[in-house]
C-alpha positions in Angstrom: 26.3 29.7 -56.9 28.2 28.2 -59.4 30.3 26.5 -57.0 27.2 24.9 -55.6 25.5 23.8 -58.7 29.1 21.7 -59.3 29.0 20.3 -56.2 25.3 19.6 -56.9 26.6 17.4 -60.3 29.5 15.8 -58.3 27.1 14.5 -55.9 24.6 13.4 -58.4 27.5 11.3 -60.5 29.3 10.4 -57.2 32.2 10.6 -55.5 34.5 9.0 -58.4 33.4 11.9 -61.2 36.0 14.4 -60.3 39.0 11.9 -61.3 36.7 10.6 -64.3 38.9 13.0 -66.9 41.9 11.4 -65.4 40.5 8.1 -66.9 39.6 9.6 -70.2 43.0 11.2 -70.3 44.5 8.4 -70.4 42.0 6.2 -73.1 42.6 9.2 -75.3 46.4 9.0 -75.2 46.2 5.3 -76.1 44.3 5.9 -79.0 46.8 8.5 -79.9 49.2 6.3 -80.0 47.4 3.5 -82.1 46.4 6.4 -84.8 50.4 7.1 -84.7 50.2 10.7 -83.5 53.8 11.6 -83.0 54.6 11.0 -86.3 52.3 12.6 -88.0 51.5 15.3 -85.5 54.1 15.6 -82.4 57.5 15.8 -85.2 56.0 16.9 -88.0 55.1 20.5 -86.5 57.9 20.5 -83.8 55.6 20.0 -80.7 56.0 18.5 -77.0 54.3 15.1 -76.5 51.6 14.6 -74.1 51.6 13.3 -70.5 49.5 10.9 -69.3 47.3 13.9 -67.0 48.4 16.8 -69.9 44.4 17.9 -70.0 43.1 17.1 -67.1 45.3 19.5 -64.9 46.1 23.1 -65.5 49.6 23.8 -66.6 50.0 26.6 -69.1 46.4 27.6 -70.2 47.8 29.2 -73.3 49.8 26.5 -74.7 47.0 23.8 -73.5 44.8 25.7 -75.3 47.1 25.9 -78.5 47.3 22.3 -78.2 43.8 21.2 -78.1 42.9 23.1 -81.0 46.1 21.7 -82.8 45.2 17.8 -81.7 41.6 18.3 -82.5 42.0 19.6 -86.2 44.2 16.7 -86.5 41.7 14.4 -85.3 39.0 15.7 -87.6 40.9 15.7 -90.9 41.4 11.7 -89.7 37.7 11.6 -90.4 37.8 11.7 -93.6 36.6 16.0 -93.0 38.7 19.1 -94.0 39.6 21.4 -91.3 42.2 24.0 -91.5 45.3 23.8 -89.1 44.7 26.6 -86.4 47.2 29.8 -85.4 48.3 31.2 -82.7 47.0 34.2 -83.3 43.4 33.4 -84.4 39.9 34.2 -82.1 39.4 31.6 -80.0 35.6 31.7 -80.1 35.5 31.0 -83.6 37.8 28.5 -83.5 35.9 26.7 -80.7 32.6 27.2 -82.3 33.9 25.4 -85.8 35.3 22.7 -83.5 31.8 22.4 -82.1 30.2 22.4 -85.1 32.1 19.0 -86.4 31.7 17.2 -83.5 27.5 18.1 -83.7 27.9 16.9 -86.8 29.6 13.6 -85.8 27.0 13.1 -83.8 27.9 13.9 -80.8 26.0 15.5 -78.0 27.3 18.8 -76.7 26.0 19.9 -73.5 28.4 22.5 -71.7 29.0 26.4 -72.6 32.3 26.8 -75.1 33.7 28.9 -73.0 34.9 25.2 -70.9 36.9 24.8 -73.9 38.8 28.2 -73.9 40.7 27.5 -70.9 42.8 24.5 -72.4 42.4 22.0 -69.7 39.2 20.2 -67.8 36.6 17.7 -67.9 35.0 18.6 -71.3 38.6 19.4 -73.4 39.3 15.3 -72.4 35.7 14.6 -73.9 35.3 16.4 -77.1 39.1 14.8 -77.8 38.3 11.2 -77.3 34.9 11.1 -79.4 37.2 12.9 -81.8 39.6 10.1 -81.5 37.0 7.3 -81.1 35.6 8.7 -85.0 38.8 8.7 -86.1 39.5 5.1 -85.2 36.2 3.9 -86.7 36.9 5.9 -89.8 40.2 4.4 -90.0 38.4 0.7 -89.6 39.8 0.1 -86.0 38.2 -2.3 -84.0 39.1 -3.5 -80.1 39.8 -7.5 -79.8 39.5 -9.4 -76.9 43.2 -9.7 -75.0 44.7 -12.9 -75.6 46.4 -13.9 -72.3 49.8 -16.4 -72.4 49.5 -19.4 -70.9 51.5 -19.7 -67.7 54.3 -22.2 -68.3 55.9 -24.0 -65.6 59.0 -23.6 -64.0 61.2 -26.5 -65.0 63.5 -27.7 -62.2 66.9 -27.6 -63.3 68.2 -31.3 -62.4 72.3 -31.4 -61.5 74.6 -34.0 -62.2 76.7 -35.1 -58.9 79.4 -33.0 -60.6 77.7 -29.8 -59.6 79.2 -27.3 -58.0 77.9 -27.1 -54.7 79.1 -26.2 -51.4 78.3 -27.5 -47.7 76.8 -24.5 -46.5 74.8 -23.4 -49.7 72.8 -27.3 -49.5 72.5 -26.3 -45.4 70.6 -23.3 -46.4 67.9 -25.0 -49.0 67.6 -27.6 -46.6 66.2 -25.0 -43.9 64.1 -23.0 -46.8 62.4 -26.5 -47.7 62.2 -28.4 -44.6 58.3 -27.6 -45.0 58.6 -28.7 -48.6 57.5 -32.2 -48.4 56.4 -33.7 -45.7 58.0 -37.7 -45.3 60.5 -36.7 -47.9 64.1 -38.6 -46.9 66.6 -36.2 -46.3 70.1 -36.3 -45.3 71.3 -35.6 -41.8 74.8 -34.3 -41.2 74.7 -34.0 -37.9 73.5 -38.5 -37.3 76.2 -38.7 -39.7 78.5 -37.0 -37.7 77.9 -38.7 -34.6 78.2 -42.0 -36.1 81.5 -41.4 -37.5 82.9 -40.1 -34.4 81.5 -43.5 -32.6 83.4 -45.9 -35.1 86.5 -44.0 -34.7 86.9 -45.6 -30.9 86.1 -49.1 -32.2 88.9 -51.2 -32.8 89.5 -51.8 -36.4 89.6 -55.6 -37.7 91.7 -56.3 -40.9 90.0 -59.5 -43.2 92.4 -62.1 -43.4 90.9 -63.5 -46.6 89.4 -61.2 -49.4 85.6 -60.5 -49.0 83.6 -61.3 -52.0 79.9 -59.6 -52.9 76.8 -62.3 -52.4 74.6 -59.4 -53.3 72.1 -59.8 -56.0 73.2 -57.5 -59.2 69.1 -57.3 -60.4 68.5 -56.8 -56.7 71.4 -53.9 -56.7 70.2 -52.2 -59.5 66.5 -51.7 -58.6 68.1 -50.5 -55.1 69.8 -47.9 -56.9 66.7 -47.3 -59.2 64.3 -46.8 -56.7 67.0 -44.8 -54.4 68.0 -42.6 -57.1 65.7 -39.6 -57.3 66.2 -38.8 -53.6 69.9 -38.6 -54.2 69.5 -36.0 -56.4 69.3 -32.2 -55.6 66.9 -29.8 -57.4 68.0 -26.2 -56.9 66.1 -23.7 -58.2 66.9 -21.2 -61.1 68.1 -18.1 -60.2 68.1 -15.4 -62.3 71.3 -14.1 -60.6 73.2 -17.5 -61.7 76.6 -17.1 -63.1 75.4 -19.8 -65.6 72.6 -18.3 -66.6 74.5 -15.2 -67.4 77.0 -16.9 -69.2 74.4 -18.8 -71.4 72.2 -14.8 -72.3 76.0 -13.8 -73.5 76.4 -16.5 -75.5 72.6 -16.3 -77.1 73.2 -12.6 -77.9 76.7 -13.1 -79.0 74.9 -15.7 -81.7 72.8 -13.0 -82.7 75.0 -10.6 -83.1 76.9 -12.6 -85.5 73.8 -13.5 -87.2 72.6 -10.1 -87.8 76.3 -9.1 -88.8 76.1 -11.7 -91.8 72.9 -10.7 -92.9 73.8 -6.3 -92.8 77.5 -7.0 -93.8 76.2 -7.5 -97.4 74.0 -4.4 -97.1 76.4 -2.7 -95.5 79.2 -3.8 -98.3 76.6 -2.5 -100.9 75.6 0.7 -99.6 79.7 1.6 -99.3 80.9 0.5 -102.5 77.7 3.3 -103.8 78.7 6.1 -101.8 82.4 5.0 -103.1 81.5 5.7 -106.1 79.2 8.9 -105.6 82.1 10.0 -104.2 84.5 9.5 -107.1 81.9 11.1 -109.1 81.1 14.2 -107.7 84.8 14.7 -107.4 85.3 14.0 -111.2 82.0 16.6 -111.8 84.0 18.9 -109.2 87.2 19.1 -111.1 85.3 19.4 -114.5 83.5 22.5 -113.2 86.8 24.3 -111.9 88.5 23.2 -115.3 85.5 25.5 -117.0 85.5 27.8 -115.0 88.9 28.9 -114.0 88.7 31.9 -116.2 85.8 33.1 -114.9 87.5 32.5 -111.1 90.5 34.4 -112.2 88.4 37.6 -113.3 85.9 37.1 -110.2 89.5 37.3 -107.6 91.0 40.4 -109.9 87.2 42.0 -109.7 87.1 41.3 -105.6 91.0 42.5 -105.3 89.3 45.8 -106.9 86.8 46.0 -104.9 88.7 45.7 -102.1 91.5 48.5 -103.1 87.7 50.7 -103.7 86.7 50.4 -100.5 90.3 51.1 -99.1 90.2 54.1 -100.8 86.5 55.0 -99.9 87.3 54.2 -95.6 89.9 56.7 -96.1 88.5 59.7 -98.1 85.3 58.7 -95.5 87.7 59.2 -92.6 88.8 62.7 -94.2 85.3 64.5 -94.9 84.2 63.4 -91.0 87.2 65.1 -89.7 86.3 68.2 -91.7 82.6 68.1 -91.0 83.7 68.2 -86.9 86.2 70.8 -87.9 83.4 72.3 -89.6 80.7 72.2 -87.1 83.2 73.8 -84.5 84.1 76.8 -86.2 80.3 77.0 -87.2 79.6 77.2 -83.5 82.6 80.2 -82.6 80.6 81.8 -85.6 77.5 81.9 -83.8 79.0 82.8 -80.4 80.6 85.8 -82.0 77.4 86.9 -83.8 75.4 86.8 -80.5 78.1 88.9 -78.8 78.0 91.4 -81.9 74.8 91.7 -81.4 75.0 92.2 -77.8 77.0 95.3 -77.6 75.3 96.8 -80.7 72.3 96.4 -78.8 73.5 97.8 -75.5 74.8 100.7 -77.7 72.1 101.9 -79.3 69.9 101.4 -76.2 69.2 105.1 -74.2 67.8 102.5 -70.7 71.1 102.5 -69.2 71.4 106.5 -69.7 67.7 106.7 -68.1 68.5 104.3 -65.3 71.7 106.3 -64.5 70.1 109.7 -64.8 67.5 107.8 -62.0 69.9 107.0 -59.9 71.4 110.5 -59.6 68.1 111.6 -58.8 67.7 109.3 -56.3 71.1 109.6 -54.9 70.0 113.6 -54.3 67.1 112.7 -52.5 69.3 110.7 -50.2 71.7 113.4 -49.6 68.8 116.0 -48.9 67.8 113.9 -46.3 71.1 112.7 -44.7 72.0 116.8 -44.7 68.5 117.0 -43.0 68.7 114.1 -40.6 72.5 115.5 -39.7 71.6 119.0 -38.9 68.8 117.4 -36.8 71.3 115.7 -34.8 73.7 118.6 -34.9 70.6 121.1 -33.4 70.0 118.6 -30.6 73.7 117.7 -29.8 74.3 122.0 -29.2 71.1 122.0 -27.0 72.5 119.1 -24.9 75.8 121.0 -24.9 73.8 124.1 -23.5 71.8 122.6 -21.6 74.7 120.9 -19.9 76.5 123.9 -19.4 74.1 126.0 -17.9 73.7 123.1 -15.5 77.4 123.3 -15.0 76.9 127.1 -14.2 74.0 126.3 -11.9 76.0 124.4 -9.8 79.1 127.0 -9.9 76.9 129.5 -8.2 75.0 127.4 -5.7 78.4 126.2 -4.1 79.7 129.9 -4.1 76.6 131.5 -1.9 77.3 129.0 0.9 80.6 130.0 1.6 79.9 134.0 1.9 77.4 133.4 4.1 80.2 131.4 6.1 82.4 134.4 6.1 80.3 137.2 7.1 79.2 135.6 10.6 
């Protein structure tokens, strides 16, 4: 349900209100930074500073949470209100609730549960922190300006001096970049030139026979060379990768250097020949004290040699009365053996159970015989009937083998 209701807002605002506190976020750090929050806040009590998406994603709920009740006390005692630093180890819900409170009383409008706030992080943490911070700035007398934009200068073409440094193949290459650069723009064409160099090189060279004098104009000349001029000229571009242009930033800051050298070597000068002589006086102060008080050093190194010779002594009378206690507790412990076997055998002396367990097991022993003289007379009795028994079968057979053989005779 609750899930749907949130959909239900996000569809209501739009698509673009679940990255809104990412927005705010970052408007709130801003202001942080006019108001001069890590001074005054981020050193002072030894905290991390804030990302640009600290409160608007979850990171560590506790320390989040720990924060936004630390920034937003901050923030209202830069309204001109008194609120007391929070701990670590206060209730939350009363914390929230005073927070709450001030910010009604700001004039804000508060309309979400406070338990959005207990979890550190979210959409209404980033809100109750930048009307917090907007208060503050308009306590402070803040006020946004419109942003003055530069105007764009530019670019100056570098002109060079037909002294310039410049190669065949770099002037080939600038000539293909900017081929398109002008259209009817005179350029110079190596390869025509070529040609007609290699042309006049198979014509057969005439020598003058008298010398050959000028009949050009000179006014004539020199507008010639006025109006031709600019084309013989190269522009190249300034690159910021220039040798030159490196050369020139080293010599600027090299300048400045030396400028701000002149200007701190003074202050510098000053602040040494000071701790100079702080220096010479604490060690004057330092030998004055150990002049007064070498007396008192001497007895304080006799008193700790005594101390030392007392707790020699001590260690080793300590050392003695533990071997003595173990000595002790030893024979303490034979002791007790030997009074438990004392009273052992004076017990089994004076005891008459043995004598009635002995006299028991005569009794019992009797019995035993009785019936083992029984049990063997038994067995006698019927070993003597098989032994008769036996014989008068013996006897039996005797005669009946005997009676055959008169009979035998007398026929």
């Amino acid at each position: 349900m609750a899930e749907d209701g949130r959909r239900g807002d996000e569809g209501e605002r739009g698509p673009g209100a679940l990255y809104q506190m990412f927005v705010t976020m970052e408007d709130l750090l801003d202001k942080l930074k006019l108001m001069n929050y890590e001074e005054s806040l981020i050193r002072k009590n030894n905290m991390k500073p804030l990302s640009r998406h600290y409160f608007a994603l979850p990171t560590n709920p506790g320390e989040q949470f720990y924060m936004f009740t630390s920034l937003a006390a901050w923030l209202l005692n830069q309204t001109g209100r008194t609120f007391e630093q929070p701990q670590e180890y206060d209730d939350p819900n009363v914390t929230i609730t005073n927070i709450l409170t001030e910010l009604r009383a700001l004039g804000a409008s508060v309309d979400f549960p406070p338990n959005k706030l207990k979890q550190g992080y979210g959409e209404q943490v980033c809100y109750v922190l930048d009307r917090l911070a907007e208060e503050a700035l308009k306590f402070t007398g803040f006020n946004w300006k419109r942003p003055v934009y530069p105007a764009e200068e530019m670019e100056e073409e570098a002109l060079i001096e037909d002294d310039a440094e410049l190669t065949l193949n770099k002037l080939h290459d600038e000539l293909i970049e900017t081929e398109d650069y002008e259209e009817g723009e005179p350029f110079l064409d190596l390869e025509v030139l070529k040609a007609q160099g290699q042309n006049t090189e198979g014509l057969e060279c005439s020598k003058p026979e008298e010398i050959l004098e000028s009949t050009t104009d000179a006014a004539e000349w020199n507008l010639e060379v006025e109006r031709v001029l600019p084309q013989l000229k190269v522009t190249i571009r300034t690159d910021n990768k220039d040798w030159r242009i490196h050369v020139d930033q080293m010599h600027q800051h090299k300048e400045g250097i030396e400028t701000s050298l002149k200007e701190t070597k003074s202050y510098l000068d000053k602040l040494q020949d000071e701790i100079s002589r702080t220096l010479e006086k604490v060690s004057s102060r330092e030998k004055y004290i150990n002049n007064q008080l070498e007396n008192l050093i001497q007895d304080f190194r006799a008193a700790q040699a005594q101390l030392s010779e007392a707790k020699d002594r001590y260690q080793q009378g300590s050392g003695g009365v533990t071997e003595r206690t173990k000595l002790l507790s030893e024979i303490s412990e034979e002791l007790e053996k030997v009074k438990q076997d004392m009273e052992e055998k004076g017990s089994s002396m004076t005891d008459g159970a043995p004598l009635v367990k002995i006299k028991q097991a005569l009794t019992k022993l009797k019995q035993e015989i009785t019936q083992m003289d029984i049990r063997i007379g038994v067995v006698e009795h019927t070993l003597l009937q098989a032994k008769l028994k036996e014989k008068s079968n013996m006897t039996r057979d005797m005669h009946a083998t005997n009676i055959p053989e008169t009979t035998i005779g007398g026929y």
